[in-house]
C-alpha positions as CSV (number, residue, x, y, z in Angstrom):
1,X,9.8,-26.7,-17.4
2,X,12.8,-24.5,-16.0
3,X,10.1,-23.2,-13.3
4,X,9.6,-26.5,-12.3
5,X,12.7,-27.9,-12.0
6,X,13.6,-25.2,-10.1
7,X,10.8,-25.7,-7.4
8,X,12.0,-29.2,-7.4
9,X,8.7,-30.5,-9.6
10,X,9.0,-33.1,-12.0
11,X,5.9,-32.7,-13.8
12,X,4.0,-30.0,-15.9
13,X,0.3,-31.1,-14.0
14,X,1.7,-30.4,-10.3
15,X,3.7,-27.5,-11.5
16,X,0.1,-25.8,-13.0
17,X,-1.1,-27.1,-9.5
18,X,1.8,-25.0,-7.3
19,X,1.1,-21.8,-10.3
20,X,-2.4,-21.9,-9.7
21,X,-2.4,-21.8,-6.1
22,X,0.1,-19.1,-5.8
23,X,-2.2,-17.1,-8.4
24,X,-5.2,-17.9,-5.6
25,X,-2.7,-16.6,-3.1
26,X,-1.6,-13.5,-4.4
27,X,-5.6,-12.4,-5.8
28,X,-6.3,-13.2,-2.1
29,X,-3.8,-11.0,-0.8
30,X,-4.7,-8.3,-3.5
31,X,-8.3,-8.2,-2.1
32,X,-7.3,-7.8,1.7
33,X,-8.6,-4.5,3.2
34,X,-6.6,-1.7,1.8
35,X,-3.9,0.7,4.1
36,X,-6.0,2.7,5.8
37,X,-5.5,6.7,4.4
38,X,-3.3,8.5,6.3
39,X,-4.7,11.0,9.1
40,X,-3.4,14.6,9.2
41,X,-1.5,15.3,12.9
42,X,-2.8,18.4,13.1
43,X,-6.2,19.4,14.2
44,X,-8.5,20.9,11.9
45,X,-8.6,24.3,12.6
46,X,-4.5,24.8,12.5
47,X,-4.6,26.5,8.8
48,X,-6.8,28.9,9.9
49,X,-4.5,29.8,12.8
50,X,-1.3,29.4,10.6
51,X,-3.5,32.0,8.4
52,X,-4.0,34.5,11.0
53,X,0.2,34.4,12.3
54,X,1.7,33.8,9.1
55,X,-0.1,35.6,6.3
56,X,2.8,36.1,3.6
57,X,3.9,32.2,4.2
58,X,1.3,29.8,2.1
59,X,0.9,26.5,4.1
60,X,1.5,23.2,1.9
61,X,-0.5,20.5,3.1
62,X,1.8,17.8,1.1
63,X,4.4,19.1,3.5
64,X,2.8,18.4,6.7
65,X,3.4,15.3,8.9
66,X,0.6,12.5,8.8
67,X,0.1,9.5,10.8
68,X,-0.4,5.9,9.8
């Protein structure tokens, strides 16, 4: 009943009313296309050219830049 009184409902029937909307809300939200995965900045081909100029220094993909 604390819920409802502070939405400024006075009964238990439109307070389950609000709830369950919300919960149809927030599912419909949930299900919304997901973030599309990032994409790397660099071209394809650059660890095989950071291979070839840098041999002693491993490249971390992790550490690289991506767009979103």
């Amino acid at each position: 009943m604390l819920r409802a009184v502070c939405r400024g409902i006075d009964n238990v029937e439109m307070l389950e009313c609000v709830e369950r909307e919300e919960a149809l809300e927030e599912r419909q939200k949930a299900t919304v296309e997901p973030a599309p995965s990032p994409t790397p900045m660099l071209p394809e081909d650059f660890s095989l050219g950071w291979g070839a100029m840098y041999p002693n220094i491993q490249l971390e993909p992790s550490l690289l830049a991506v767009r979103l």
